[in-house]
C-alpha positions as a Markdown table, in Angstrom:
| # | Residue | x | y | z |
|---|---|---|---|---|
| 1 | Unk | 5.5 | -42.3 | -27.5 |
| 2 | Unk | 5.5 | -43.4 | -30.8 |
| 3 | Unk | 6.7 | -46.9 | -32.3 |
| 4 | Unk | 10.1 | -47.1 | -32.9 |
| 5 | Unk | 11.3 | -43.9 | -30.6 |
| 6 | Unk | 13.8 | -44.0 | -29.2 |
| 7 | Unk | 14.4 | -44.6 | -24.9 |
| 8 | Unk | 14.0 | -41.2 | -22.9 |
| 9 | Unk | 15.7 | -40.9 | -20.2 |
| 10 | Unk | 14.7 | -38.8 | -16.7 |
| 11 | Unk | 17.6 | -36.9 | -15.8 |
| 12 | Unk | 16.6 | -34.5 | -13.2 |
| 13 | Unk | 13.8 | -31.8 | -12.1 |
| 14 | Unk | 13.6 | -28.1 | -11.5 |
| 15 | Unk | 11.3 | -25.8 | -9.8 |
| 16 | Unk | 10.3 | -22.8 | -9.4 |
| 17 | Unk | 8.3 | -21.3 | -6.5 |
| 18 | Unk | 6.0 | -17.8 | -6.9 |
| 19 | Unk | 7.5 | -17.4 | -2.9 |
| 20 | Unk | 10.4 | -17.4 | -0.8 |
| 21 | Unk | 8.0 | -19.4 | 1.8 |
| 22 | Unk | 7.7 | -22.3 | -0.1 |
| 23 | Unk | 10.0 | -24.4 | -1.1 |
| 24 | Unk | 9.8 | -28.2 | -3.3 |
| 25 | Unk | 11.0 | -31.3 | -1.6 |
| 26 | Unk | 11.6 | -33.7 | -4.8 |
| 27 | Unk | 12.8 | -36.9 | -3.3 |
| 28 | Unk | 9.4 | -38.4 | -4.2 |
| 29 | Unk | 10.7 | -37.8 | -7.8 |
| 30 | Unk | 14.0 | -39.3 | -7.1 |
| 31 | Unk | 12.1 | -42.2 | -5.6 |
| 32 | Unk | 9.2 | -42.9 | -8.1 |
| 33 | Unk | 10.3 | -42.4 | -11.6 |
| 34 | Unk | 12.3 | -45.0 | -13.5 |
| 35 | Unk | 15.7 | -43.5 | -14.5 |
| 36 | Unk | 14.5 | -44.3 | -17.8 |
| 37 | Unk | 11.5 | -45.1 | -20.1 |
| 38 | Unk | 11.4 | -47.2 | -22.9 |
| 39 | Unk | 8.5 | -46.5 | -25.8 |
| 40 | Unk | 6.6 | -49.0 | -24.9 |
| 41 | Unk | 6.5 | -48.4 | -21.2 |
| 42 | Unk | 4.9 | -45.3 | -19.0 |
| 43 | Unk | 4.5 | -44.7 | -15.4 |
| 44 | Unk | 1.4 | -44.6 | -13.8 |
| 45 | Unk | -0.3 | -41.9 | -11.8 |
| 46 | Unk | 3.0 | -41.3 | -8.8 |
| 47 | Unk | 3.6 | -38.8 | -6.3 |
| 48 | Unk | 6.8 | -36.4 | -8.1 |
| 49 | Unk | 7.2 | -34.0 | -5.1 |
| 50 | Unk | 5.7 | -31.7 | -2.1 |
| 51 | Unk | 5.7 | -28.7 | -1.3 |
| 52 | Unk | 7.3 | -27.0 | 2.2 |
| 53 | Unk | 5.2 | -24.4 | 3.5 |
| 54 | Unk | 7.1 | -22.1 | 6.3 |
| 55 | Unk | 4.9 | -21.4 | 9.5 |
| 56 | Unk | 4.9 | -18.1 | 8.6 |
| 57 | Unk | 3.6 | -17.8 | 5.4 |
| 58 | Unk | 0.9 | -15.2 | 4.9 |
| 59 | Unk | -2.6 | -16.9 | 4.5 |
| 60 | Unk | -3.4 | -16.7 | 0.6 |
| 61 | Unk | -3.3 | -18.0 | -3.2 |
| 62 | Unk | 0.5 | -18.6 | -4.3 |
| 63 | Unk | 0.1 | -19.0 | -8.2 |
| 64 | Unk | 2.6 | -19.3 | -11.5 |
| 65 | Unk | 4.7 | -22.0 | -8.7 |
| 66 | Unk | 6.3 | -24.8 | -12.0 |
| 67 | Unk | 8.0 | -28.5 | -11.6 |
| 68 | Unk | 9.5 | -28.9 | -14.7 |
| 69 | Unk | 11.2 | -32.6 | -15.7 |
| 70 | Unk | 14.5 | -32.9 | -17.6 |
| 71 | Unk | 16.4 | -35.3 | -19.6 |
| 72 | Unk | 16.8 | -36.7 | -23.2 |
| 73 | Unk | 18.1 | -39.6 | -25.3 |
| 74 | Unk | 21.0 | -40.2 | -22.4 |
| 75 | Unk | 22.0 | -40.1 | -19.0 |
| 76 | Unk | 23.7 | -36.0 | -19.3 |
| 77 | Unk | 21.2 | -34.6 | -21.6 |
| 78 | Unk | 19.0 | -31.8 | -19.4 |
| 79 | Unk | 16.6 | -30.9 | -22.2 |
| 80 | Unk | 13.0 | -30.1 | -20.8 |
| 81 | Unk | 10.7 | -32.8 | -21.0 |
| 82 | Unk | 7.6 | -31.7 | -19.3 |
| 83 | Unk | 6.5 | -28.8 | -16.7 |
| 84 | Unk | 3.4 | -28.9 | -14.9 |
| 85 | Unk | 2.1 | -25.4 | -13.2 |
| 86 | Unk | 0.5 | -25.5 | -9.6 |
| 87 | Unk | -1.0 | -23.2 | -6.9 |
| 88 | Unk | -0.9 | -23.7 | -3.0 |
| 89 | Unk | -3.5 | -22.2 | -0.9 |
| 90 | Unk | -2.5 | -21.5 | 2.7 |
| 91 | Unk | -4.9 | -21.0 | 5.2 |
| 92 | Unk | -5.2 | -21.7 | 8.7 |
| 93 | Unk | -5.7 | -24.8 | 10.2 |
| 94 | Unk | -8.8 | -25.9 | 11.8 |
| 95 | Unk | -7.3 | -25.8 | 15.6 |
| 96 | Unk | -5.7 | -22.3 | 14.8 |
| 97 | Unk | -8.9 | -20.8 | 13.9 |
| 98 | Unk | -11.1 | -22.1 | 16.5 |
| 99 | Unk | -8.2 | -21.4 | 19.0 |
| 100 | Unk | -8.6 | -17.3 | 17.4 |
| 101 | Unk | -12.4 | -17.5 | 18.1 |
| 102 | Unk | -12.3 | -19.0 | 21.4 |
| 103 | Unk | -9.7 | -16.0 | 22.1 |
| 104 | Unk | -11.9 | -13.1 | 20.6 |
| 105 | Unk | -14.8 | -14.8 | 22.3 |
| 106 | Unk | -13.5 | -14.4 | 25.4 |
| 107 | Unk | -11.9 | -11.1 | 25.2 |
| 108 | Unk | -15.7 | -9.6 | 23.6 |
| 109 | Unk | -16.9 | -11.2 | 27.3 |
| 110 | Unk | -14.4 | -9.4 | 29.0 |
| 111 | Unk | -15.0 | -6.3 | 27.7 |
| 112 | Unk | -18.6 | -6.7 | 28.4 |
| 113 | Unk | -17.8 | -7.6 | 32.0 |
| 114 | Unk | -16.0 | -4.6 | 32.6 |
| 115 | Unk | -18.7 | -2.2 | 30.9 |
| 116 | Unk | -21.0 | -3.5 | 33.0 |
């Protein structure tokens, strides 16, 4: 900020996710940014929220997902202050997929047992 502007103040967030699976869990926000900031002052690199990912989720790409931070020259104002754009990429865990191997190995030995 420049010299001589005035103190902003961090009201709130919003977000916006591109699926019903996901979802934001913000308390990270709630518990690492100042209520307000002074010109002078900034806030270092902090963790502002995480994102929920439902067990079902389809493996995939989830663009366009925002986290947008509000606020203004007081403690009511709600003006957008910044937004930040992000993609989660679901895929399977390590276990899950060697557990589907192990399983398609051993029904491909099956099959070949009962050819024979």
């Amino acid at each position: 900020m420049a010299a001589g502007a005035p103190t902003v103040f961090l009201n709130g967030d919003s977000s916006t996710t591109a699926s019903g699976f996901l979802s934001i869990n913000d308390t990270a926000f709630f518990n690492n940014v100042p209520l307000s900031l002074d010109p002078s002052f900034g806030v270092g690199p902090v963790d502002l929220f995480s994102v929920l990912i439902d067990p079902s989720t389809p493996f995939g790409t989830y663009s366009l997902n925002l986290f947008n931070i509000v606020g203004g020259p007081d403690a009511v104002t709600q003006n957008l202050l910044a937004t930040q754009t992000f993609t989660v990429n679901v895929v399977p865990e390590p276990a899950s997929a060697l557990l589907m191997m192990a399983a398609g190995l051993c029904l491909l030995c099956r099959r070949q047992k009962a050819a024979a």
